[in-house]
ZADO-1210 file (C-alpha; in nm, 4 decimals, padded with zeros to 6 digits):
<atoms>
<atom x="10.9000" y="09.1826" z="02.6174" code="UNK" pos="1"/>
<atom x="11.0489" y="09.0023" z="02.9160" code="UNK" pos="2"/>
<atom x="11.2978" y="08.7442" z="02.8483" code="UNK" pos="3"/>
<atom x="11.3630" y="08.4200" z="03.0015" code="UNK" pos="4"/>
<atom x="11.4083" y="08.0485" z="03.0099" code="UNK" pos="5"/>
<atom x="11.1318" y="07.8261" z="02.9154" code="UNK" pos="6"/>
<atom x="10.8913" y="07.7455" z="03.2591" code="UNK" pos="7"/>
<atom x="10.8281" y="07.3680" z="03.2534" code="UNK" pos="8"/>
<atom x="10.6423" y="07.4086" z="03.6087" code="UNK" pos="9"/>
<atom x="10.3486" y="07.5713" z="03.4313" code="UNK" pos="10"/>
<atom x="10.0362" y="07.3655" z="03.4758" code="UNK" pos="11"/>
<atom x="09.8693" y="07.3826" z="03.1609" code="UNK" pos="12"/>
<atom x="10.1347" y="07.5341" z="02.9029" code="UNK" pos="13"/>
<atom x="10.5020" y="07.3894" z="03.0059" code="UNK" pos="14"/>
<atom x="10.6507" y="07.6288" z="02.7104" code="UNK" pos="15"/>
<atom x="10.5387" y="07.9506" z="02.8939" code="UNK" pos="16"/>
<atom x="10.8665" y="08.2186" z="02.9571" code="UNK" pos="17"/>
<atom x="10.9619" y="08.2018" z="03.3032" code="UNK" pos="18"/>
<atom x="11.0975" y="08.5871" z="03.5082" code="UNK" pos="19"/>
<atom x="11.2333" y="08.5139" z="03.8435" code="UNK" pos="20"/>
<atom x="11.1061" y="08.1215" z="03.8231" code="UNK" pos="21"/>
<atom x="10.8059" y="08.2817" z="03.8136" code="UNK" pos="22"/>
<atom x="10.5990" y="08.1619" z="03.4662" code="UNK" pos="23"/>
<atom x="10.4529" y="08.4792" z="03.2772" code="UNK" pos="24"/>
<atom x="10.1085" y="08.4353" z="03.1407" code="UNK" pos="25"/>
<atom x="10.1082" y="08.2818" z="02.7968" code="UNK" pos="26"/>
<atom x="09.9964" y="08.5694" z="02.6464" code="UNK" pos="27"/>
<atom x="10.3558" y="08.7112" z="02.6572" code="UNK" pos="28"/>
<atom x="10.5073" y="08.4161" z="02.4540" code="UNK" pos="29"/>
<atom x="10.5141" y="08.5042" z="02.0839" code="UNK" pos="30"/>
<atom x="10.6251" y="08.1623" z="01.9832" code="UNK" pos="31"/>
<atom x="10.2663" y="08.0595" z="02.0467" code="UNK" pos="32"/>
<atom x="10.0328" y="08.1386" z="01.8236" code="UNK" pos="33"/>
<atom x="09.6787" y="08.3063" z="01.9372" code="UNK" pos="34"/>
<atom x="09.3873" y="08.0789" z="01.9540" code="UNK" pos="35"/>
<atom x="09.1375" y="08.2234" z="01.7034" code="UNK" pos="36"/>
<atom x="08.9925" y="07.8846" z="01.6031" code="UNK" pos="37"/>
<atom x="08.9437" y="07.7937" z="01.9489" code="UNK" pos="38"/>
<atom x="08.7261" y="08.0787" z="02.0024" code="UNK" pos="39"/>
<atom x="08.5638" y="08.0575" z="01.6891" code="UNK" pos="40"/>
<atom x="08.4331" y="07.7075" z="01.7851" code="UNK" pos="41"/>
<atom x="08.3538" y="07.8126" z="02.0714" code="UNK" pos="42"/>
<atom x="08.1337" y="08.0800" z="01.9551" code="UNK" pos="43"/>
<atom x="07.9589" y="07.8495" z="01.6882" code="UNK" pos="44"/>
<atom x="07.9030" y="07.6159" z="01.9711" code="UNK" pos="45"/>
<atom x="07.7101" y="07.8532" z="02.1753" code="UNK" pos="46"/>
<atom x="07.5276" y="08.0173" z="01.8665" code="UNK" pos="47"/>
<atom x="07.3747" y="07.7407" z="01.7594" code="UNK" pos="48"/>
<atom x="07.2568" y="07.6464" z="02.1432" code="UNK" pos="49"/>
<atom x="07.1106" y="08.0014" z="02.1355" code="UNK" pos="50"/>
<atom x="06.9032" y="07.9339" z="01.8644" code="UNK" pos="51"/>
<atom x="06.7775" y="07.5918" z="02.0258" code="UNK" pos="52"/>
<atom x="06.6894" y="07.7827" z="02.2748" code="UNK" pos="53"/>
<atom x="06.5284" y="08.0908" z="02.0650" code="UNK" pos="54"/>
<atom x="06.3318" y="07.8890" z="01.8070" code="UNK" pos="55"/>
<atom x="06.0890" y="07.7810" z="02.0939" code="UNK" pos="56"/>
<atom x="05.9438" y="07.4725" z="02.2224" code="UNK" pos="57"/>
<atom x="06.1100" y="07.1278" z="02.0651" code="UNK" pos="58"/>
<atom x="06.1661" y="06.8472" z="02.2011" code="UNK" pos="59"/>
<atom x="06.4959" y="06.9934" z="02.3575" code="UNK" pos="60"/>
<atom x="06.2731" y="07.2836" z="02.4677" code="UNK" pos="61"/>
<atom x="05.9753" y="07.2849" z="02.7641" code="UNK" pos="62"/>
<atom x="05.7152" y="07.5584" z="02.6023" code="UNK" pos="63"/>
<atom x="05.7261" y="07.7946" z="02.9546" code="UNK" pos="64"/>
<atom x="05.4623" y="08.0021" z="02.8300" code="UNK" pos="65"/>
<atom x="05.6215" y="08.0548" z="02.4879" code="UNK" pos="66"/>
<atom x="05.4442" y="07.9067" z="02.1255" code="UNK" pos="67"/>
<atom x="05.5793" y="07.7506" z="01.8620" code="UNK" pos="68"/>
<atom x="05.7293" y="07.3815" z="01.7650" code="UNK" pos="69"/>
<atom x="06.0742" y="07.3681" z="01.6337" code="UNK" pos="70"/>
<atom x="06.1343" y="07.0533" z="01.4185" code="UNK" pos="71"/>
<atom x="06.3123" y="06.7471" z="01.6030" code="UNK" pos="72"/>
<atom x="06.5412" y="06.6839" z="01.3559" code="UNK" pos="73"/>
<atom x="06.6755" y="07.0343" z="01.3226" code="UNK" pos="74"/>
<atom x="06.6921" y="07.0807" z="01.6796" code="UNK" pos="75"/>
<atom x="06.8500" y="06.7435" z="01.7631" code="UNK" pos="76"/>
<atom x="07.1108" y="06.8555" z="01.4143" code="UNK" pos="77"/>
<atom x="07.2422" y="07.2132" z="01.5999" code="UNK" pos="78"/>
<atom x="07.2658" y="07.0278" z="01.9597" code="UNK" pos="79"/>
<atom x="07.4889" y="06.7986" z="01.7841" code="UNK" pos="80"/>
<atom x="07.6627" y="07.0402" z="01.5890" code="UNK" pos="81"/>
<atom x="07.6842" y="07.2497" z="01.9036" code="UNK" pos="82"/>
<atom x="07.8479" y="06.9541" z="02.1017" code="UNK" pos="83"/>
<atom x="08.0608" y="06.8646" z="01.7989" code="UNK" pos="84"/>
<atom x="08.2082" y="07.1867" z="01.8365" code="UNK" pos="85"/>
<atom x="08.2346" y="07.2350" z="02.1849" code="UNK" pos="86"/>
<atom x="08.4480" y="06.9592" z="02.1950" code="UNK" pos="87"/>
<atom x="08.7075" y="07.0787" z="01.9073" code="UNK" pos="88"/>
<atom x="08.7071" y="07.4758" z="02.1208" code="UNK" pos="89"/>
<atom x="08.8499" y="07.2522" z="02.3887" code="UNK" pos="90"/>
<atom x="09.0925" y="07.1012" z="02.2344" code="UNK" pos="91"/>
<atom x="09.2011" y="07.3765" z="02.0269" code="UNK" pos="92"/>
<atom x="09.2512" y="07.5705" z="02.3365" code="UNK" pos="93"/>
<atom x="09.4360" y="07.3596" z="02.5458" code="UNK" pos="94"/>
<atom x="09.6820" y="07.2832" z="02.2135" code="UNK" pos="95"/>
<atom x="09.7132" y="07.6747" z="02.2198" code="UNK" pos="96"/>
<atom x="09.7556" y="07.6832" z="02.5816" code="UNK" pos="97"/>
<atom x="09.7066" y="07.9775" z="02.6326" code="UNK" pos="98"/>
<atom x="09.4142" y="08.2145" z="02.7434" code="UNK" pos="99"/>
<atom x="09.2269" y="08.4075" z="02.4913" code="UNK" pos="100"/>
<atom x="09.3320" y="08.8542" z="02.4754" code="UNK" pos="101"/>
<atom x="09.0827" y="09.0143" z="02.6832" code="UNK" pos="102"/>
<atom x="08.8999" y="08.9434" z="02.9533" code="UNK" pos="103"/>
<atom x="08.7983" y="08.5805" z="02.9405" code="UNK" pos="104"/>
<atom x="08.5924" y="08.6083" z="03.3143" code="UNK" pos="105"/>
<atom x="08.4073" y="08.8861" z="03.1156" code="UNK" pos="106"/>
<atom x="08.3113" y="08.6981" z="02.8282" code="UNK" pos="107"/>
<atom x="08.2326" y="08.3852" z="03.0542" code="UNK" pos="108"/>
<atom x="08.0160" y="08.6169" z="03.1936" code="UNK" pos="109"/>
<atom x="07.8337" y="08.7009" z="02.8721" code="UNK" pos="110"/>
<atom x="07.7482" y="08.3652" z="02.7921" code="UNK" pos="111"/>
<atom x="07.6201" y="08.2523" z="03.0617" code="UNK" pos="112"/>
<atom x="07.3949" y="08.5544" z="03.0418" code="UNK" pos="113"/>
<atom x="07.3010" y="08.4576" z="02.7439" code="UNK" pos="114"/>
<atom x="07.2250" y="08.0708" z="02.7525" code="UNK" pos="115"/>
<atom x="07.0276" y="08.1774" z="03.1041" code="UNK" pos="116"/>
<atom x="06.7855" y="08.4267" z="02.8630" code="UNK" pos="117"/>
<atom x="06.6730" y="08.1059" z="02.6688" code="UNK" pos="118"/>
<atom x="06.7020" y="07.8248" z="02.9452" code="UNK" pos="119"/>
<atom x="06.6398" y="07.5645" z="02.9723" code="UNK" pos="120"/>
<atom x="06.7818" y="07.4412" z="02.6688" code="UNK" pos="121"/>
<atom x="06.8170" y="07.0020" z="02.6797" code="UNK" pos="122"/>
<atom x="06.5534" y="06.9388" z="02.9804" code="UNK" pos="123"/>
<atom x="06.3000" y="07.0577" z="03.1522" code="UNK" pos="124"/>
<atom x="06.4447" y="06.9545" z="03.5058" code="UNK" pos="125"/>
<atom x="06.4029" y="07.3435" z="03.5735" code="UNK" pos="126"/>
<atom x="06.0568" y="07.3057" z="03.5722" code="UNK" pos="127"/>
<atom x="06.0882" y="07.0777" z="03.8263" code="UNK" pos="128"/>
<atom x="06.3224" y="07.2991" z="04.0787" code="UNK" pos="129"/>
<atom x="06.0721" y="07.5736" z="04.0606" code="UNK" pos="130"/>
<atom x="05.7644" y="07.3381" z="04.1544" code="UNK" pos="131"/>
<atom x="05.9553" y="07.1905" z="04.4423" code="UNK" pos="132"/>
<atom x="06.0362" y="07.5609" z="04.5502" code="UNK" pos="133"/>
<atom x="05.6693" y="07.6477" z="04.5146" code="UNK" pos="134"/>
<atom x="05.5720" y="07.3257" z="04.7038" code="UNK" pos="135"/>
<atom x="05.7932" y="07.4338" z="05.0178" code="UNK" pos="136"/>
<atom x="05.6062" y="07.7989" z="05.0407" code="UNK" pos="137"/>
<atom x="05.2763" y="07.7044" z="05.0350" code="UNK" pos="138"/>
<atom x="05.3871" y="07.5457" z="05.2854" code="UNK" pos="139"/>
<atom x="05.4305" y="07.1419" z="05.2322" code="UNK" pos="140"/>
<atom x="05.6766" y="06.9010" z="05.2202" code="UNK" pos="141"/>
<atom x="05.8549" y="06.8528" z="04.9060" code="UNK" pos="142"/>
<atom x="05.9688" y="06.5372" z="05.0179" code="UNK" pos="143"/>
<atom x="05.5861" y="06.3815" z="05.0395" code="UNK" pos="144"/>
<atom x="05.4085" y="06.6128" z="04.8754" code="UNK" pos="145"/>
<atom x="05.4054" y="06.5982" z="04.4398" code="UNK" pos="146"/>
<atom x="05.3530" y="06.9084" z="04.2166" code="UNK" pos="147"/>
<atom x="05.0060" y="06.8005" z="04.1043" code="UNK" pos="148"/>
<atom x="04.7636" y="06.7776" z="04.1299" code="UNK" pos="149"/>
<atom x="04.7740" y="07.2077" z="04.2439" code="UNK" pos="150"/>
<atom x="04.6045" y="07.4859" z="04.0788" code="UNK" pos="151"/>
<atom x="04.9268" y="07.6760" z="04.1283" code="UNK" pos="152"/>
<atom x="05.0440" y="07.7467" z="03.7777" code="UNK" pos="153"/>
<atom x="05.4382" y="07.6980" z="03.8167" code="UNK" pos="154"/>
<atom x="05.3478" y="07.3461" z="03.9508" code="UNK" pos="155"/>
<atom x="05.1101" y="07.2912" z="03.6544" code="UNK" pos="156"/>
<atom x="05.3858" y="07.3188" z="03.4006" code="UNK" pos="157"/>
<atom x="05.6055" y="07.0402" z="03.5531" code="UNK" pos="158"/>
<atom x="05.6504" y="06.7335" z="03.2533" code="UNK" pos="159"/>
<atom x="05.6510" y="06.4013" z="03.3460" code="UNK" pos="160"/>
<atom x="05.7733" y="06.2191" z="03.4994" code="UNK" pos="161"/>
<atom x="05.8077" y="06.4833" z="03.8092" code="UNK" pos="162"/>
<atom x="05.4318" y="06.5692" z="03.7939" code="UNK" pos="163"/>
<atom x="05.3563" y="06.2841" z="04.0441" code="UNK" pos="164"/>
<atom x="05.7249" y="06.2554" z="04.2151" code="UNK" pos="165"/>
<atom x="05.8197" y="06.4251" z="04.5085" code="UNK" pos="166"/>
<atom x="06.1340" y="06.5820" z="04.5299" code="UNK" pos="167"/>
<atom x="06.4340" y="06.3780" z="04.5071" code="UNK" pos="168"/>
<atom x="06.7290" y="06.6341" z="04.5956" code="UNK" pos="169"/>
<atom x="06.8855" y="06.7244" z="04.9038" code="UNK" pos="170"/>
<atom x="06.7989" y="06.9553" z="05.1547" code="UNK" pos="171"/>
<atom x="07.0043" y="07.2900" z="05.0206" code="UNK" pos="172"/>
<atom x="06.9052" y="07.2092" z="04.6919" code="UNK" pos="173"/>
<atom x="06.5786" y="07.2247" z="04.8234" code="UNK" pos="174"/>
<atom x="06.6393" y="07.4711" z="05.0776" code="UNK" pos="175"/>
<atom x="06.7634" y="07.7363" z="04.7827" code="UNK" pos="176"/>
<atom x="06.4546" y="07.6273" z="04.5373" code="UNK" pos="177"/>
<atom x="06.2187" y="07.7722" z="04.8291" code="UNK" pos="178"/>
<atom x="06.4162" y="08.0622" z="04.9028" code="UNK" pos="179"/>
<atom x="06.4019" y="08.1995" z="04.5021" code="UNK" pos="180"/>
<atom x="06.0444" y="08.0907" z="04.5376" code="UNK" pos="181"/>
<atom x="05.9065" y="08.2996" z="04.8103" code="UNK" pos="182"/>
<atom x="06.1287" y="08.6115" z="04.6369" code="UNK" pos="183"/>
<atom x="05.9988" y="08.5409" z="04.3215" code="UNK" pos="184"/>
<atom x="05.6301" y="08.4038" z="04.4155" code="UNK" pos="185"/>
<atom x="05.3980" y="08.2035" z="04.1841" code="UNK" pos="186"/>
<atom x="05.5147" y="08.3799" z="03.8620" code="UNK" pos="187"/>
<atom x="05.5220" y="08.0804" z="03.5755" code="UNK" pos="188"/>
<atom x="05.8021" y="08.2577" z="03.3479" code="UNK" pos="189"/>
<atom x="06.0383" y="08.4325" z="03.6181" code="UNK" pos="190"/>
<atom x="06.0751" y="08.1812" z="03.8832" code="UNK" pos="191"/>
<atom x="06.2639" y="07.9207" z="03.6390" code="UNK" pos="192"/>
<atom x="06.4753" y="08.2294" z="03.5195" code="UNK" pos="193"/>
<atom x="06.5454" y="08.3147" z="03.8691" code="UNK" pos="194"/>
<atom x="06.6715" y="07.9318" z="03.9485" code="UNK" pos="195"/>
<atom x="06.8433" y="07.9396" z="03.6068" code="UNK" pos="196"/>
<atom x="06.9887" y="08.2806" z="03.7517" code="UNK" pos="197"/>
<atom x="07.1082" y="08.1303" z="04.0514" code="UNK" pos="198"/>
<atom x="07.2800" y="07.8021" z="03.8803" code="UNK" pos="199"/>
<atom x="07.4630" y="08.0585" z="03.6308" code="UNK" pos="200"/>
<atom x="07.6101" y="08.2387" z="03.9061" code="UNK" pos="201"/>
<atom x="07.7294" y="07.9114" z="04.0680" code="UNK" pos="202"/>
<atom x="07.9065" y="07.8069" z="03.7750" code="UNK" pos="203"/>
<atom x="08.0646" y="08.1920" z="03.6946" code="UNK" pos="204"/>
<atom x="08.2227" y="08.1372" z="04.0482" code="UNK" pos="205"/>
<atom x="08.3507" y="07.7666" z="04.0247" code="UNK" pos="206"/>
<atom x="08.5498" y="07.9035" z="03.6920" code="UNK" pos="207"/>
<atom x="08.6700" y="08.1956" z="03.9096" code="UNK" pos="208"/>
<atom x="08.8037" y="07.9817" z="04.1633" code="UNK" pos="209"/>
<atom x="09.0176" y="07.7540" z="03.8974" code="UNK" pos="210"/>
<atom x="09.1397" y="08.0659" z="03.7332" code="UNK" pos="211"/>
<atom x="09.3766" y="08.0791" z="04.0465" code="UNK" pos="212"/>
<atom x="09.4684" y="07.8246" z="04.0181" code="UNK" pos="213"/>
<atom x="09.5013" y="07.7473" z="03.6489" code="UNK" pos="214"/>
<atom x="09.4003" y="08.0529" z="03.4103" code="UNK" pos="215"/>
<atom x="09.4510" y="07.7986" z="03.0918" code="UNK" pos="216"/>
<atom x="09.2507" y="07.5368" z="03.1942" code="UNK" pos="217"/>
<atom x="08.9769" y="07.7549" z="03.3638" code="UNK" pos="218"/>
<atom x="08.9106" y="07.9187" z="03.0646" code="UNK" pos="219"/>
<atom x="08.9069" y="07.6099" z="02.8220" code="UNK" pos="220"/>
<atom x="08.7760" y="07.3422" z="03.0172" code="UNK" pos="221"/>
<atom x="08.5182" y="07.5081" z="03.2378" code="UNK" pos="222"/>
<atom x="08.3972" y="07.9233" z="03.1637" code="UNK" pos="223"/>
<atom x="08.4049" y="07.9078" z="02.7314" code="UNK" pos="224"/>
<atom x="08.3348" y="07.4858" z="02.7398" code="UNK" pos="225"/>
<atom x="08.0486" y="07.4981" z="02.5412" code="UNK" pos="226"/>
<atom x="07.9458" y="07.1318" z="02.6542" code="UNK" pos="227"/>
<atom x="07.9459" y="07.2455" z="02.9821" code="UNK" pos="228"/>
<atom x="07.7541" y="07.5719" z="02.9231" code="UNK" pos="229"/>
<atom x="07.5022" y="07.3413" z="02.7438" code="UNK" pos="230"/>
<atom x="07.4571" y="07.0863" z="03.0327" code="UNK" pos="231"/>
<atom x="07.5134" y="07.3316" z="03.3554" code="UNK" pos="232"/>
<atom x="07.4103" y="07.6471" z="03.1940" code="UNK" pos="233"/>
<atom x="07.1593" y="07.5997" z="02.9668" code="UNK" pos="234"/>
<atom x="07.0320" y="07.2548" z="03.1428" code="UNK" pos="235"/>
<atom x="07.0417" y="07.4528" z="03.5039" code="UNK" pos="236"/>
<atom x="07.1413" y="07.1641" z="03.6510" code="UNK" pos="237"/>
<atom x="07.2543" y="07.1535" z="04.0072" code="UNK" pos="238"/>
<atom x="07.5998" y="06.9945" z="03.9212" code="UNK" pos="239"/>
<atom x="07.7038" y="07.3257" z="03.9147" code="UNK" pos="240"/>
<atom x="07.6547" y="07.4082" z="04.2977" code="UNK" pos="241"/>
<atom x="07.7810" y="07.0355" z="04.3393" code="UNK" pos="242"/>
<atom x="08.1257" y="07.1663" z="04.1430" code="UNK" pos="243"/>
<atom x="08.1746" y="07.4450" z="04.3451" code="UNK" pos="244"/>
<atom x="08.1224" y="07.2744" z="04.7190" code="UNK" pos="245"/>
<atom x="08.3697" y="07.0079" z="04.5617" code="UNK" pos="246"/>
<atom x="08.5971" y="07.2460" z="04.4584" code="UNK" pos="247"/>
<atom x="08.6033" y="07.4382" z="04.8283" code="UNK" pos="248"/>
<atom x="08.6595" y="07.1230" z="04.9752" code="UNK" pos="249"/>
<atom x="08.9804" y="07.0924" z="04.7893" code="UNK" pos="250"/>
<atom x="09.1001" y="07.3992" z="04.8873" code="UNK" pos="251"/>
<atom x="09.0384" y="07.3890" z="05.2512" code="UNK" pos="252"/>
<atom x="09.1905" y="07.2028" z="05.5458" code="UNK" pos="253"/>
<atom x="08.9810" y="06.8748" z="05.6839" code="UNK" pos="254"/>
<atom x="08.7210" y="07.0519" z="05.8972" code="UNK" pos="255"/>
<atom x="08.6452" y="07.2816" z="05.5810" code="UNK" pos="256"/>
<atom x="08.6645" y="06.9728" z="05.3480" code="UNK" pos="257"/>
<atom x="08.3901" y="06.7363" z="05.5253" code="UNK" pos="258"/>
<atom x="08.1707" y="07.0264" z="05.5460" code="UNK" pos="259"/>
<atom x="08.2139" y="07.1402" z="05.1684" code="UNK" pos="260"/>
<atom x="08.1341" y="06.7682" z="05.0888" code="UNK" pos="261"/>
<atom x="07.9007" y="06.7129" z="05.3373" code="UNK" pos="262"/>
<atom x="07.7164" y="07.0139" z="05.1624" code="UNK" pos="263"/>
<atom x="07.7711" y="06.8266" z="04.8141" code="UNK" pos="264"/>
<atom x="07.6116" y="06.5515" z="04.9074" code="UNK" pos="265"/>
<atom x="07.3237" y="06.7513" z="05.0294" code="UNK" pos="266"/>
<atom x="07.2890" y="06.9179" z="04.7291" code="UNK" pos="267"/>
<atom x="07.2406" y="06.6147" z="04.5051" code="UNK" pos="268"/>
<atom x="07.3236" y="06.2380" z="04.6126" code="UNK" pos="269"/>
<atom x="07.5198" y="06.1911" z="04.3207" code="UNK" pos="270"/>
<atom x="07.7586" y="06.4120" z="04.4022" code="UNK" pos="271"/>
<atom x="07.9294" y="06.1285" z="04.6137" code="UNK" pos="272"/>
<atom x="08.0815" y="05.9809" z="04.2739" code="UNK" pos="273"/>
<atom x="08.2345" y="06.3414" z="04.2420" code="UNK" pos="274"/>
<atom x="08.3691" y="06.3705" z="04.5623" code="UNK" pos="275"/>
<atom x="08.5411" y="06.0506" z="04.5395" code="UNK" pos="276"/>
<atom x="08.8565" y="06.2317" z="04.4582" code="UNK" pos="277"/>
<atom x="08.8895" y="06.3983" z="04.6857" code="UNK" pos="278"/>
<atom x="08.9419" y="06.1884" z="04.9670" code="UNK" pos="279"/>
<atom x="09.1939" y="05.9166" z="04.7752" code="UNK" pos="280"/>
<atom x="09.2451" y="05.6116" z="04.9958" code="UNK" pos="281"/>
<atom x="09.5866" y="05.5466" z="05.1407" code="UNK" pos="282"/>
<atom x="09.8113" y="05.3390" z="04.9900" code="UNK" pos="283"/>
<atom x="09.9229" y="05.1179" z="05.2563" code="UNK" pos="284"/>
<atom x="10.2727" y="05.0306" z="05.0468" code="UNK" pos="285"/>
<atom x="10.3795" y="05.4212" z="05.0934" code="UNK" pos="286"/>
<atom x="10.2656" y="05.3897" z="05.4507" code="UNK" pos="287"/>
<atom x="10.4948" y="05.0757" z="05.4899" code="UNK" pos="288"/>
<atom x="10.7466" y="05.2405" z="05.3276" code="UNK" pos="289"/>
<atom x="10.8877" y="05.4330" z="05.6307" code="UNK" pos="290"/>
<atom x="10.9116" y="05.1481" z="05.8728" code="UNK" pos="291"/>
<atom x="11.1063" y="04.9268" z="05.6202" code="UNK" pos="292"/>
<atom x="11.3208" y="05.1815" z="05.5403" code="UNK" pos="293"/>
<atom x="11.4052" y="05.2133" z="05.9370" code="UNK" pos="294"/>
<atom x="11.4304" y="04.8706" z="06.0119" code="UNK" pos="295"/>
<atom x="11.7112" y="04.8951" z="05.7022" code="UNK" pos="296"/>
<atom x="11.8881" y="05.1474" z="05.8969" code="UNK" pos="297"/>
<atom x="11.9187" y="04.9409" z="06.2077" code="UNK" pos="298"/>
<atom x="11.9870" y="04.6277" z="06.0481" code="UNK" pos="299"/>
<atom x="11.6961" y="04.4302" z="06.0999" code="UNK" pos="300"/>
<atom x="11.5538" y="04.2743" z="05.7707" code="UNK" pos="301"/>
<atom x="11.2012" y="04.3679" z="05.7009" code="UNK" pos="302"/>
<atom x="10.8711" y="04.1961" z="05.7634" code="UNK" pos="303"/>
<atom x="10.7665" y="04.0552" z="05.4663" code="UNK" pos="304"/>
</atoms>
C-alpha cells in the first residue's frame, strides 16, 4: 500500500494519505474504518420509500391507474422512518469520509432506477408536468390554458389544486414536458414515467459532475442521500434540472455562468434563491483594501 504523509488539502477527508502531494482516495487508508452503517441506513432509507411507493395509492401516493389504499398512518410512519434514516447515512458517511468499495455511480444508478419504477412517491406534482406537456401538443398554451376541463386522460388525472391552474414553470421546464409528451403521446401510465425518467437522469448527472470534484461528498450528500432521492427522485421534482444548470454555472467562465443561470431561472423561478451563491456580492472593504495599502506605500495616510 502506498505510503505517505497525511493530506490535509483533501476536501472532504483531511486524514487521507497523500503520494506526490497528491491525496489517494480514502479507500487506501486503513486507519479508517469502512462505512457499513452508512450504507446500511442508507439502504433502509430507500427500502422503506420503495414500499411507499409499492403498497399503492396513500395519501403520499397519486393512484396513476393503480388500486388499492395504503393506511395514512403507516405510510406517513416509513416516510418518517425513511427520512430519519436518510439523515443518519449522511452523517455516518461523511464521519467515515470516505466512499463506499465498489462502484458508488453504479449503485446511484440503481436507485434511482428504482425509486423512478414507483414514482411519484410524496406528491403528485408529476401529474401535473405530464398535463402541461399534453396541453402544449394538442396544441395550447400552457400558460392560459388549465388541464380540465379535457377528455384527454393524462390531463384528467391531475389533483387539485393544478386541475384549474395553468402552468406555473418556466419555459424549458415547459419546453421539455412537451417534448416527452409528443414522444410518449396521451398514454396515462408512461408519460409520468417518462418525465420521472428524465428528472432521474438529471440528478444521476449533477452527482457525476461533483464526483470531480469531491468523490466523498458526491456520494454522501447527493447520489446515496436518501432525502434527496425521496424529494428529487421519487418527488420528480424539477430542482433537479435546477441543480445541475446551477452547478454548470459554477464551473464555467461568466458568459457560460449567466446562461447556466439564466436557464435556472427558466426552469423554475425559485431557482433564483439557489443561484444566489453563486454570484456573492463584493465586499467593498477587500476592494478598498488595495488602494489603502498603496497610499501606505507612498506615504499618504488613508481616506477614512
Amino acid at each position: 500500500m502506498p505510503q505517505g504523509p497525511l493530506c490535509p488539502k483533501d476536501p472532504c477527508a483531511p486524514r487521507t494519505l497523500c503520494e506526490g502531494g497528491r491525496p489517494l482516495p480514502r479507500a487506501y487508508d486503513p486507519r479508517v474504518p469502512h462505512p457499513p452503517p452508512a450504507l446500511a441506513w442508507a439502504g433502509g432509507s430507500l427500502a422503506a420509500v420503495l414500499v411507499v411507493g409499492m403498497l399503492g395509492p396513500s395519501a403520499a401516493v397519486p393512484p396513476l391507474g393503480r388500486n388499492g389504499n395504503a393506511g395514512a398512518v403507516v405510510v406517513t410512519a416509513l416516510l418518517a422512518a425513511a427520512v430519519v434514516a436518510g439523515i443518519a447515512a449522511v452523517l455516518l458517511g461523511l464521519r467515515a469520509g470516505r466512499t463506499p468499495r465498489g462502484a458508488p455511480w453504479l449503485a446511484a444508478a440503481a436507485a434511482v432506477t428504482a425509486l423512478v419504477a414507483v414514482s411519484p412517491v410524496g406528491n403528485a406534482d408529476l401529474l401535473s408536468y405530464a398535463a402541461y406537456g399534453r396541453v402544449g401538443v394538442t396544441p395550447a398554451d400552457p400558460y392560459a390554458t388549465p388541464p380540465q376541463p379535457s377528455r384527454d386522460p393524462v390531463r384528467q388525472q391531475v389533483e387539485d389544486p393544478w386541475r384549474t391552474t395553468p402552468s406555473v414553470y418556466g419555459p424549458v421546464a415547459t419546453l421539455e414536458q412537451i417534448a416527452v409528451a409528443r414522444v410518449v403521446g396521451d398514454r396515462p401510465l408512461l408519460l409520468p414515467r417518462a418525465l420521472a425518467a428524465v428528472n432521474g437522469l438529471l440528478f444521476w448527472l449533477v452527482g457525476l459532475l461533483l464526483w470531480r470534484r469531491s468523490p466523498c461528498r458526491a456520494v454522501w450528500l447527493w447520489w446515496l442521500n436518501p432525502v434527496l432521492l425521496l424529494v428529487l427522485v421519487g418527488g420528480a421534482h424539477l430542482d433537479a434540472a435546477v441543480a445541475l444548470l446551477v452547478l454548470l454555472s459554477c464551473t464555467h467562465g461568466a458568459g457560460g455562468r449567466v446562461a447556466a443561470v439564466a436557464g435556472a431561472l427558466s426552469v423554475k423561478a425559485t431557482a433564483a434563491w439557489a443561484a444566489r451563491p453563486v454570484h456573492p456580492a463584493p465586499d467593498r472593504r477587500r476592494a478598498r483594501w488595495p488602494a489603502r495599502a498603496r497610499r501606505l506605500r507612498t506615504g499618504r495616510p488613508p481616506r477614512a
